[in-house]
C-alpha positions in Angstrom: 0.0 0.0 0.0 2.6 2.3 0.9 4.4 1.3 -2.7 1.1 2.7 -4.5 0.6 5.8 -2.1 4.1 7.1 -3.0 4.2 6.0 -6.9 0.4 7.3 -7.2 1.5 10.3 -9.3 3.5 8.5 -11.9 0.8 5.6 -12.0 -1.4 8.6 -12.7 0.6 10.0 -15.4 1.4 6.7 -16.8 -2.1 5.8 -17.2 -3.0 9.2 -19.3 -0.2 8.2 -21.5 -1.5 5.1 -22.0 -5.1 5.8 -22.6 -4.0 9.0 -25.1 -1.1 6.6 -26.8 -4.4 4.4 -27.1 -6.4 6.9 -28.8 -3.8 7.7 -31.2 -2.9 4.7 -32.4 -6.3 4.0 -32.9 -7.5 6.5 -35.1 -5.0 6.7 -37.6 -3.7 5.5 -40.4 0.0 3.9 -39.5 0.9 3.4 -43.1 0.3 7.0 -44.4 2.4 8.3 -41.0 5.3 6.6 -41.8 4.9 7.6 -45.2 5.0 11.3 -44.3 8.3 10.5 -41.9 10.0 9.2 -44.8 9.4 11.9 -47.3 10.4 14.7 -44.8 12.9 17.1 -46.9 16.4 16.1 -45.0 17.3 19.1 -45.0 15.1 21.2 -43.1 15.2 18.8 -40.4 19.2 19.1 -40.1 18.0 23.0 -39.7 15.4 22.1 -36.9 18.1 20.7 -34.8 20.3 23.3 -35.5 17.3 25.8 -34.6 17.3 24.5 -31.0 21.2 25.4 -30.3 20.2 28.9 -29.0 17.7 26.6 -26.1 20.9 25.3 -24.6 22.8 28.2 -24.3 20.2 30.8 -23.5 19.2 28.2 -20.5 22.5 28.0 -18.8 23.0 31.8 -19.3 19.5 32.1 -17.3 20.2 29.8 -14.7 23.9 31.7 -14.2 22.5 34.6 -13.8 20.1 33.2 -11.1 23.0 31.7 -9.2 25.5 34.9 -9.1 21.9 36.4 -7.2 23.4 34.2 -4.7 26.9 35.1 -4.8 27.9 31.6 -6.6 29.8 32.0 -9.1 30.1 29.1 -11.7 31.9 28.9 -15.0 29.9 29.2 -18.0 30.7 25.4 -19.0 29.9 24.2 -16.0 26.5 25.4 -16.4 26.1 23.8 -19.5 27.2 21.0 -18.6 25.0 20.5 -15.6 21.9 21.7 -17.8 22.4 19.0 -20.2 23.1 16.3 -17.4 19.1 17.5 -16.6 18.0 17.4 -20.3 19.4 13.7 -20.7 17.6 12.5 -17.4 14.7 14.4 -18.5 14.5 11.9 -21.3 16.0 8.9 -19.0 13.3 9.6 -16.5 10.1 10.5 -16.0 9.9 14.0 -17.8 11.7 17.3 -16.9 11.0 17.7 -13.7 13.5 14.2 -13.5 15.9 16.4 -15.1 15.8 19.0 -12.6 15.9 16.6 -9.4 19.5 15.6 -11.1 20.2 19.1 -11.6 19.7 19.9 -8.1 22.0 16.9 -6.4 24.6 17.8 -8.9 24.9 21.5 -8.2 24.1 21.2 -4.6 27.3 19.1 -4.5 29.1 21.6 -6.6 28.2 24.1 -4.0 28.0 22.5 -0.4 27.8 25.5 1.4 24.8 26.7 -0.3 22.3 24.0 -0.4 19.3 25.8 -0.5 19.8 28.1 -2.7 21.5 26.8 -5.3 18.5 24.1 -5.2 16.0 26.9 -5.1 17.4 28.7 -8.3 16.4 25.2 -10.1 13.0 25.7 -9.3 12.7 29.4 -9.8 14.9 28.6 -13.3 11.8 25.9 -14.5 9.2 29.0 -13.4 10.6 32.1 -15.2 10.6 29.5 -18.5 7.5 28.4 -17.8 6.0 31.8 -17.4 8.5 32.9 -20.2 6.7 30.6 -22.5 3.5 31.6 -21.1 3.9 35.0 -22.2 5.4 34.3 -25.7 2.4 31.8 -26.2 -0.3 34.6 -24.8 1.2 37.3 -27.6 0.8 35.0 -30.6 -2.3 33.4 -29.9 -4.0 36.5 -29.0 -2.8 37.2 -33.1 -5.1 34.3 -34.0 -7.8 34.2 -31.3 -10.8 33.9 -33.5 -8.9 30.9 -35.5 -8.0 29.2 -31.8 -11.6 29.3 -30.8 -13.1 28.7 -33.7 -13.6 24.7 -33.1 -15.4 23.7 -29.6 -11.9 21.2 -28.6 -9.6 23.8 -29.3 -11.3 26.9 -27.6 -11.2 24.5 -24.2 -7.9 24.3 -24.8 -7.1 28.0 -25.1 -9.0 28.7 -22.5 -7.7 26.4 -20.3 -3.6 27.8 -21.9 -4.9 31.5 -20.8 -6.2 30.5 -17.5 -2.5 29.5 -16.7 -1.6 32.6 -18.5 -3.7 34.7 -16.0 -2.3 32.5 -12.9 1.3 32.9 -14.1 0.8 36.7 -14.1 -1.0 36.9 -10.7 1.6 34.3 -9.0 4.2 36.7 -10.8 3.1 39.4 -8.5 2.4 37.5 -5.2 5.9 36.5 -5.6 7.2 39.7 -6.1 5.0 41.3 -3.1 6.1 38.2 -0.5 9.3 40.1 0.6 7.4 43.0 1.5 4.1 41.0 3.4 6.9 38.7 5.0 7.9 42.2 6.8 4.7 42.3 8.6 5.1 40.8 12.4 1.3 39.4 12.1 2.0 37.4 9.0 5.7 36.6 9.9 4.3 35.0 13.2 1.6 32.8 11.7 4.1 31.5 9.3 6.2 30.1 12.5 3.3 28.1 13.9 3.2 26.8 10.5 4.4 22.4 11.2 8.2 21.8 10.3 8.3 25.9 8.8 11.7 25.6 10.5 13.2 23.0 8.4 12.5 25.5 5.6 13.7 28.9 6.7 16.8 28.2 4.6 14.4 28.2 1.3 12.6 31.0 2.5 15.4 32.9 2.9 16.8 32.0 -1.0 13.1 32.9 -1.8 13.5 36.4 -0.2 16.5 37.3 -1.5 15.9 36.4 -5.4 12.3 37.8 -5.0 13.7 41.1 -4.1 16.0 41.2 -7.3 13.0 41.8 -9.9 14.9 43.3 -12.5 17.3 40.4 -12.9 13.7 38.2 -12.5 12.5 40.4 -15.5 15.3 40.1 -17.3 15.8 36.2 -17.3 12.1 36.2 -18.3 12.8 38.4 -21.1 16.0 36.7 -22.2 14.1 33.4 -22.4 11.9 34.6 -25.3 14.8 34.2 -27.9 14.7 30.1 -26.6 11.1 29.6 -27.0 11.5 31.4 -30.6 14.1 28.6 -31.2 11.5 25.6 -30.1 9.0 27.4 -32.4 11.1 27.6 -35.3 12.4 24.0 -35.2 8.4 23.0 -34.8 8.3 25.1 -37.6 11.0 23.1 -40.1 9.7 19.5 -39.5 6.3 21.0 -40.8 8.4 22.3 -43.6 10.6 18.9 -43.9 7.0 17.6 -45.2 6.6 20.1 -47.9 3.8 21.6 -45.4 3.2 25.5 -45.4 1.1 26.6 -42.6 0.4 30.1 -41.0 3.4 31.3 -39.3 2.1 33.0 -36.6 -1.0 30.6 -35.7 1.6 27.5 -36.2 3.2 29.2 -33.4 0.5 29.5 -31.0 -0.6 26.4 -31.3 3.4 24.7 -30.4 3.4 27.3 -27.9 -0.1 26.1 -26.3 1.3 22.6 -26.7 4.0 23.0 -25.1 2.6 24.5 -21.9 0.0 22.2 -21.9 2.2 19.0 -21.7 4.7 20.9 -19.3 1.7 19.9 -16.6 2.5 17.0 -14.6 0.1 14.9 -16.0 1.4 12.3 -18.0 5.4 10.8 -18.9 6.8 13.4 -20.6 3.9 14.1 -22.3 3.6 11.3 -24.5 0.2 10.7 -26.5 -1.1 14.0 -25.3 1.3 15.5 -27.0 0.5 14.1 -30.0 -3.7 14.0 -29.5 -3.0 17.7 -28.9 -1.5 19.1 -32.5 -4.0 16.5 -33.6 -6.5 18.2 -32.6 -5.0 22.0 -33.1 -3.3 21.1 -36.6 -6.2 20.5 -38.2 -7.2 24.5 -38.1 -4.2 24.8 -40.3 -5.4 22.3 -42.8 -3.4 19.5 -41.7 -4.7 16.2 -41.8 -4.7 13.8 -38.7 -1.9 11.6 -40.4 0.6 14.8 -41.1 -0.3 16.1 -37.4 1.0 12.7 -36.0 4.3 12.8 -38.3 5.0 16.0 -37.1 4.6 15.6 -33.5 6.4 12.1 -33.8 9.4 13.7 -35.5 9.6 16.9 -33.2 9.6 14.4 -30.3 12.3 12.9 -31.7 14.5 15.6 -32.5 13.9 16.8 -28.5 14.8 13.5 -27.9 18.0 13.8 -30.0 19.3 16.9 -27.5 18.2 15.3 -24.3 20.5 11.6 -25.6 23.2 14.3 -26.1 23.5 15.2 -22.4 24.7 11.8 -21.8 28.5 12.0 -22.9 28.2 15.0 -20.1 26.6 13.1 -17.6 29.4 10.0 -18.0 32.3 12.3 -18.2 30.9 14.9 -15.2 33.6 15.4 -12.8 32.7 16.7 -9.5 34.0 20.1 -8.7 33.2 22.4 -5.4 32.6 25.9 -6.1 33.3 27.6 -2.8 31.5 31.1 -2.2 34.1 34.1 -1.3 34.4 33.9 2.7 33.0 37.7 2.8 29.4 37.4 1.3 26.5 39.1 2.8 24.5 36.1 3.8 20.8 37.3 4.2 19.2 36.9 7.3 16.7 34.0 7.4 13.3 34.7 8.0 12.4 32.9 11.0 15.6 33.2 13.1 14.6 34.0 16.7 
């Protein structure tokens, strides 16, 4: 019993997957996929993984930037290569949020000394990108609204992609407000009744002190919209490998919706929803069920392709401390007596 209650999640997930691999294999024509994944023009593929180049390095430039907020300094390289240790268990695993549990035990033994908040800066990394997306995603399908909600499916699913839109904006602020409500004595003393708070005060404290640096917050957001561009435009050239010519800007929206949609933690990696998704989106562009699986097969695959090349990094990692300079400002934790 206690095996199920801890594994409950991924027996959740694992059982979307199933039933949405179910539905797709069902309802299509196997032949006439694999038909339109051989044809695919070689070329433009070679340029969709060439398009997701600026992803990589874009990423590790964020997730610098979100460390030095915490006076730790790490080489560029080591960055990258911790970032592509989490996109190759990303792939290994259960999805990305495998990635970033590897992520966060290899840089919290890079940097011993700060625990917390080099293992906060993981999480807040996988927000900005996720709100990052969120916004890039909001612009272009506000472009082609009308289009978007023009079939029943499809305007449930915008609906439910701006929904998240509205909660990303809203938790954006809250976040950015906490340092100043966690200054009021009523609200700091409920906080401490809270069970176990104290085992926490360290994350609280990395919380506070990147919360209060907005404009390096704003900035990583920003910076992130060139990456999502990338993911777009490598969507973009597998639908163009297939002598396919859709509308730019709804194509777009609709991998940008996608995206977002399977980032939710509700299935492995999003397999078969991803796919039942730009079924059911694709075919406002005039793309056949049959062309809407090859395409999301083959962009799968490619993704795949990046995450498999993390693995060279993760077998030839070498462990490194990166020690903070003896005469940092530590900020003081929120729930010391």
């Amino acid at each position: 019993m206690e095996f199920l209650r801890r594994r409950l999640g991924l027996i959740f997930r694992a059982l979307v997957s199933f039933f949405a691999i179910t539905w797709v294999v069902r309802t299509n024509d196997w032949n006439k996929v694999w038909l339109n994944v051989r044809t695919m023009d070689v070329t433009w593929l070679l340029a969709a993984l060439v398009c997701f180049v600026p992803t990589l390095i874009i990423v590790s430039w964020r997730w610098r930037m979100l460390l030095r907020v915490h006076d730790v300094h790490m080489r560029f390289w080591r960055i990258f290569e911790l970032n592509m240790i989490g996109q190759f268990f990303s792939t290994v695993g259960v999805g990305t949020t495998g990635g970033d549990v590897f992520k966060i035990f290899y840089v919290t033994r890079a940097v011993p000394q700060r625990k917390a908040a080099v293992a906060f800066t993981v999480i807040l990394d996988r927000v900005l990108g996720l709100l990052a997306l969120l916004l890039f995603g909001a612009v272009l399908a506000a472009c082609r609204l009308p289009l978007l909600l023009s079939h029943p499916d499809t305007g449930k699913l915008t609906g439910t992609f701006f929904l998240f839109v509205l909660g990303g904006i809203v938790g954006s602020i809250a976040a950015c407000l906490g340092p100043l409500l966690l200054q009021h004595e009523g609200i700091r003393y409920l906080i401490k009744k809270l069970p176990l708070v104290h085992r926490g005060s360290n994350l609280f404290a990395a919380y506070e002190r990147s919360a209060r640096t907005i404009g390096i917050n704003l900035l990583a957001v920003a910076g992130t919209i060139p990456s999502h561009i990338g993911i777009t435009l490598m969507a973009y050239c597998v639908v163009r490998a297939m002598g396919l010519q859709p509308d730019f800007v709804a194509f777009c929206a609709i991998v940008a919706i996608v995206n977002m949609l399977i980032a939710l933690p509700v299935s492995i990696s999003g397999i078969g929803v991803r796919e039942a998704l730009f079924k059911t989106f694709l075919v406002l562009l005039g793309i056949g069920p049959d062309h809407a699986i090859a395409f999301s097969l083959t962009f799968f695959a490619l993704n795949i392709i990046w995450c498999l090349a993390g693995g060279p990094f993760y077998f030839f990692y070498r462990h490194e401390t990166h020690t903070p300079p003896p005469n940092v400002q530590e900020v003081e934790p929120i729930f010391s007596e």
